[in-house]
C-alpha positions in Angstrom: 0.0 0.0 0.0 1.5 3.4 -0.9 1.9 5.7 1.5 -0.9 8.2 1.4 -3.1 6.4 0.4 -6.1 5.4 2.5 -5.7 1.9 4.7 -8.4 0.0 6.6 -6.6 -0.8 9.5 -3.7 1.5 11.6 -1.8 -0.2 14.1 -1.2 2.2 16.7 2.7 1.4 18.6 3.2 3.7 21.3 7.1 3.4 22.7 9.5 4.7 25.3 12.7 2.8 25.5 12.1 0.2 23.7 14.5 -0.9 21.4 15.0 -4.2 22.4 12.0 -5.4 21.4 10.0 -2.9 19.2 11.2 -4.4 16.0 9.3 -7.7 17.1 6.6 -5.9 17.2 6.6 -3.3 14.0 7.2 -6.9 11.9 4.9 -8.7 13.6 2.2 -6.3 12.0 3.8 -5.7 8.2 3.7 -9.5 8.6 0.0 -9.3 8.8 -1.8 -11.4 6.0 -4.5 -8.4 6.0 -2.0 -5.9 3.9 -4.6 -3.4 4.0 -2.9 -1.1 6.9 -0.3 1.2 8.2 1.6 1.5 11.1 1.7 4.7 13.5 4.4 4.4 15.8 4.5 7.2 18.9 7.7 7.4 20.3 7.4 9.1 23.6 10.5 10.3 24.4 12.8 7.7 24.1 16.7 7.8 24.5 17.7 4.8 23.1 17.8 3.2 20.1 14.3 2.8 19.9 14.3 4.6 16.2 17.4 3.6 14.9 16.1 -0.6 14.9 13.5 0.0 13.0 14.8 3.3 10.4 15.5 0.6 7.9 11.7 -0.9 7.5 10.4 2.5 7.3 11.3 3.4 3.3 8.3 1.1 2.2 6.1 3.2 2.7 3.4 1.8 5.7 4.8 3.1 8.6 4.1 6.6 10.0 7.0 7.9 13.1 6.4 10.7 15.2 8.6 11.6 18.5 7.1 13.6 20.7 8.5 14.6 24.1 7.3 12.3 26.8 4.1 12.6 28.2 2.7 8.8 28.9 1.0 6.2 27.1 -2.1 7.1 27.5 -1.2 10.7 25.3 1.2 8.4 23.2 -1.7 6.3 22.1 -4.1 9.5 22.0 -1.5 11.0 19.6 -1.3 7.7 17.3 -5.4 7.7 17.0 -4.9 11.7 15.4 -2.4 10.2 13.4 -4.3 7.1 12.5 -6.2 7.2 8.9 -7.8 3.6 9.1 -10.9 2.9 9.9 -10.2 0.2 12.2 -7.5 0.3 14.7 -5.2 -2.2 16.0 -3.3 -1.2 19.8 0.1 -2.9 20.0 2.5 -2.3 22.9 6.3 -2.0 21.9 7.1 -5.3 23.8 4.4 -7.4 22.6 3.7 -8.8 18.9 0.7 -10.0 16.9 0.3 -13.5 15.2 0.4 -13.3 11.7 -3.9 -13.8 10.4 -5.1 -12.3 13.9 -6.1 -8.6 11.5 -7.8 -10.4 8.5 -10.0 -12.6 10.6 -11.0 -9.7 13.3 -11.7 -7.8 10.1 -13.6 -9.8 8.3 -15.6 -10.5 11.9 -16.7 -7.1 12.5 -16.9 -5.2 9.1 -20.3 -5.0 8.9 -20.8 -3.0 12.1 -18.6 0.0 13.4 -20.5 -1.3 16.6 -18.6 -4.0 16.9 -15.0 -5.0 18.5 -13.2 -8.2 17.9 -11.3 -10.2 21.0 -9.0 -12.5 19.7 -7.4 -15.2 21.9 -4.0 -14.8 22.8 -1.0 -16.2 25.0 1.3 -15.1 27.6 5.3 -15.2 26.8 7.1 -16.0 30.5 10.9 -14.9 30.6 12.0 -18.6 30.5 10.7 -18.6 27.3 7.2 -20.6 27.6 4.4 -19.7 26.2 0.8 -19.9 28.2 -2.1 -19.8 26.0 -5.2 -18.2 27.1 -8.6 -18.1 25.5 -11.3 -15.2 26.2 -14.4 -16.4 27.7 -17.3 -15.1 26.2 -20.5 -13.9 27.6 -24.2 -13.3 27.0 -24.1 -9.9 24.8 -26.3 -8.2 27.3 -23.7 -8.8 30.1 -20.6 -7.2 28.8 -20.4 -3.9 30.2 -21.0 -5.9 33.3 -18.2 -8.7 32.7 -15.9 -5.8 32.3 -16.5 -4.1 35.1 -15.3 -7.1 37.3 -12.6 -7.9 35.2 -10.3 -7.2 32.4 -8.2 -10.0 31.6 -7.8 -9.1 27.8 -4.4 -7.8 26.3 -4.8 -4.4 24.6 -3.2 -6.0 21.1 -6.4 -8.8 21.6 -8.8 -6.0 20.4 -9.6 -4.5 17.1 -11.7 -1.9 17.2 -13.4 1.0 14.7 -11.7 4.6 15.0 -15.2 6.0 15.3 -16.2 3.8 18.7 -13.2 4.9 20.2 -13.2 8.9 19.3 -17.0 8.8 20.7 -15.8 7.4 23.7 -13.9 10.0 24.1 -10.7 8.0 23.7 -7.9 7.1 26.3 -8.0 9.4 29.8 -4.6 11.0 30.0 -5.5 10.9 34.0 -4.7 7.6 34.5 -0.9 6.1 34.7 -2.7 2.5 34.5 -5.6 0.5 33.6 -6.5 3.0 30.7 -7.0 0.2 28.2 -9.6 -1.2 31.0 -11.5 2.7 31.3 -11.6 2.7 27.6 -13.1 -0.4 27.1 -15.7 0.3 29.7 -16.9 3.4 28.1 -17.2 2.0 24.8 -19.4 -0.9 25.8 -21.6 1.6 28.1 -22.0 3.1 24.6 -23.7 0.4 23.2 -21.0 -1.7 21.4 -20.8 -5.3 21.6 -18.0 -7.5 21.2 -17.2 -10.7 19.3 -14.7 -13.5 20.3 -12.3 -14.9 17.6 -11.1 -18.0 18.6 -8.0 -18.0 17.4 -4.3 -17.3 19.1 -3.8 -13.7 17.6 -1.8 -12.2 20.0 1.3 -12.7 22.6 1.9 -10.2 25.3 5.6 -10.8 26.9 5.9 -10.8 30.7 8.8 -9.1 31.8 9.9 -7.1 35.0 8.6 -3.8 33.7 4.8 -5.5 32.6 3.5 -4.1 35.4 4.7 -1.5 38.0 6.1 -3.3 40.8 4.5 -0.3 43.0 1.3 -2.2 43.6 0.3 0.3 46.2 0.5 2.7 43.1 -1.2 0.4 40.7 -4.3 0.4 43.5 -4.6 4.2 43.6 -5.1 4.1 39.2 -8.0 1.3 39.6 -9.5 3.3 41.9 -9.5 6.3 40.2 -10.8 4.1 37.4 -13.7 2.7 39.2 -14.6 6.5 40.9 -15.7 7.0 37.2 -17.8 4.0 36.8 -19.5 4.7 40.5 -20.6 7.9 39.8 -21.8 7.0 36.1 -23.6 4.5 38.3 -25.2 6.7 41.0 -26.8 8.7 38.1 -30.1 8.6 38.7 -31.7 7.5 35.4 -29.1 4.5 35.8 -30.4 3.6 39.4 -33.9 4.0 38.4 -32.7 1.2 35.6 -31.2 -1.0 38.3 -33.8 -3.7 38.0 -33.2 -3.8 34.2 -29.4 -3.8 34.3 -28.7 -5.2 37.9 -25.8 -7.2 36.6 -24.1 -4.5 36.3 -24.7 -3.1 39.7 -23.7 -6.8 41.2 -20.3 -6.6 39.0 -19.3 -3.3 41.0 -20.6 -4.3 44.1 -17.9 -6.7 43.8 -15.3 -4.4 42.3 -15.6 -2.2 45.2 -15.4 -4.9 47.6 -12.1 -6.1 46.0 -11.2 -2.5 46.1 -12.0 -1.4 49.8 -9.9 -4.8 50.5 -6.9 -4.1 49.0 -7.0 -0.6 50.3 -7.3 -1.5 53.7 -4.6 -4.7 52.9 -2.0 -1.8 51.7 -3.2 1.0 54.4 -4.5 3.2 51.4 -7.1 5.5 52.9 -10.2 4.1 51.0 -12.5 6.9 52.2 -10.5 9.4 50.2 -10.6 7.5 47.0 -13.7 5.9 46.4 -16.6 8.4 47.9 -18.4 7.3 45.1 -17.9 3.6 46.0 -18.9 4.1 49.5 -22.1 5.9 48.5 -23.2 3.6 45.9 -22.9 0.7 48.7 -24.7 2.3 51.5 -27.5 2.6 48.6 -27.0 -1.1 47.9 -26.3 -2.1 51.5 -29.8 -0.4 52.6 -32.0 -2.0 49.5 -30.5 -5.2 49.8 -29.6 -6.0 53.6 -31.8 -8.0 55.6 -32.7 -8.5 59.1 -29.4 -7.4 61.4 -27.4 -7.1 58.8 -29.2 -4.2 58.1 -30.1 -2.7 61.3 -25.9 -3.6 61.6 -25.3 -0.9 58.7 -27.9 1.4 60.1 -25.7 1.6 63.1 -22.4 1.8 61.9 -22.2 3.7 59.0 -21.3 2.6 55.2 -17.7 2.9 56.3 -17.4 1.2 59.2 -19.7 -1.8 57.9 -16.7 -2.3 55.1 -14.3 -2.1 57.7 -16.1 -4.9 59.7 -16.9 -6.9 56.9 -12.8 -6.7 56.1 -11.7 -8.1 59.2 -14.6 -10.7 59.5 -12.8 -11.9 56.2 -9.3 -11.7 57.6 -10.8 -13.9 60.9 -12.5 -16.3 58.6 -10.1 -16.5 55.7 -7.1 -18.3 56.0 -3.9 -16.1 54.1 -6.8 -13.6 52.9 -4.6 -10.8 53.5 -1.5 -12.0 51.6 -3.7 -12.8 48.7 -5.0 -9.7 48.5 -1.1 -7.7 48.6 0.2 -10.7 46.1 -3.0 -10.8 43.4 -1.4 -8.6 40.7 2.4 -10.4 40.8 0.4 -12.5 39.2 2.1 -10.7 35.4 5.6 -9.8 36.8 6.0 -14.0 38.1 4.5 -15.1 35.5 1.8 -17.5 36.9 -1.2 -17.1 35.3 -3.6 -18.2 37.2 -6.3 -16.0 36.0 -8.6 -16.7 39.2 -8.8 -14.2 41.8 -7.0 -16.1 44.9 -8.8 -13.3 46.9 
């Protein structure tokens, strides 16, 4: 495809530092069967090499390179969807790399619809080399938006999604240092989008000791600021005059905010100054779904305290429940991918 002329697909490659493995990943997508795309690749700042491994693939003519100075990846990607002139686009970390049909088979899946985004299976690549294949585990259409709020398992390179879904979404919030693939995601599917599972291995993302922060303390304070968002979009009225309609999804942060008070408490993160929304959207919960002392219990003590007692009751009853809850996300940095949540 000549450069300038107009591609389905853009593969959007934010990067900072990465020169060891960014090549991987630009051939991974000229690789592509589909050959209708580009390539958009943000660098954010880098000092290394990161340009210099990939200057000699860059004459044919598919791949757009910007530097910019740095300002995350949230910006970075935010930057590559301006740049981006498919109409589908394809997120790919510097340090991960696509399978070579996984963009020809998502396309073909969701062409029809701009409605609709593609999940493709994909593995996990452990520093000793193994590889760990996972499949996403589809659900009922009507219980997506819910299925995300408790959990998003799903690789950012698993995706392909339509440029217009993602720019009326109001793309990737430059707020958070973390989980901004998850926010995204969320506010597409509370848009009305559905996705579609392709069941096929289209994607590896590569465990390493800089997948994750090793701050987890850090990495709690970004989910929570994630999940402020989805409480108050919750405790709008019209959506908790629609709870009966849509109470899965009201169940799915019920449990997010338990998880979240948890680990707050677990890590001595003051919980009551990041998640007001949480706590109010329980105490509504707690008082429409309590029964008998429980309730009169809450009544008493408060929205707060009832978390707090509800916390230790669990570390009482729950053998190791605390070091669960500190060691759940080491889960990408060790490698073990045990998807379950041990908590």
């Amino acid at each position: 495809m000549p450069f300038g002329s107009q591609p389905l697909v853009s593969v959007v490659i934010p990067v900072f530092n990465g020169a060891e493995y960014i090549r991987d990943a630009v051939e991974s997508a000229l690789n592509q069967t589909f050959k209708d795309l580009e390539i958009v690749v943000v660098d954010d700042g880098s000092t290394d090499d990161t340009k210099t491994v990939i200057e000699d693939l860059m004459p044919g003519g598919k791949i757009q390179y910007v530097y910019q100075e740095n300002r995350g990846l949230s910006a970075a990607r935010n930057v590559g969807i301006g740049l981006a002139r498919g109409k589908y686009i394809k997120f790919l970390d510097s340090d991960d790399f696509l399978y070579p049909d996984q963009i020809r088979q998502q396309f073909e899946q969701i062409k029809t619809s701009d409605r609709l985004l593609s999940i493709s299976d994909f593995c996990f690549l452990r520093p000793s080399g193994e590889t760990v294949n996972r499949k996403y585990s589809p659900v009922n259409e009507a219980s997506q938006l819910a299925s995300f709020i408790d959990v998003n398992s799903v690789p950012v390179h698993a995706f392909l999604v339509s440029k217009a879904l993602i720019q009326k979404a109001g793309g990737f919030d430059e707020s958070l240092k973390a989980c901004e693939d998850w926010d995204l995601w969320i506010r597409i599917l509370k848009e009305g989008a559905t996705i579609k599972h392709l069941p096929y291995m289209g994607c590896c993302y590569r465990i390493s000791s800089n997948s994750m922060s090793t701050d987890m303390r850090k990495m709690l304070i970004q989910k929570c600021k994630l999940f402020e968002k989805v409480n108050g979009w919750l405790l709008q009225k019209e959506n908790l005059s629609r709870r009966v309609e849509k109470n899965d999804w009201f169940d799915a942060m019920a449990r997010t905010n338990n998880r979240l008070f948890d680990e707050c408490m677990a890590r001595g993160v003051p919980f009551e100054s990041l998640l007001k929304n949480a706590i109010r959207l329980m105490g509504v919960l707690y008082q429409s779904e309590l029964g008998g002392g429980l309730k009169q219990i809450h009544g008493l003590l408060g929205t707060r305290n009832y978390i707090r007692m509800k916390y230790f009751f669990k570390i009482i009853t729950k053998k190791n429940y605390k070091p669960n809850l500190l060691n759940a996300d080491l889960i990408w940095k060790l490698g073990n991918i045990n998807m379950a949540n041990s908590a």
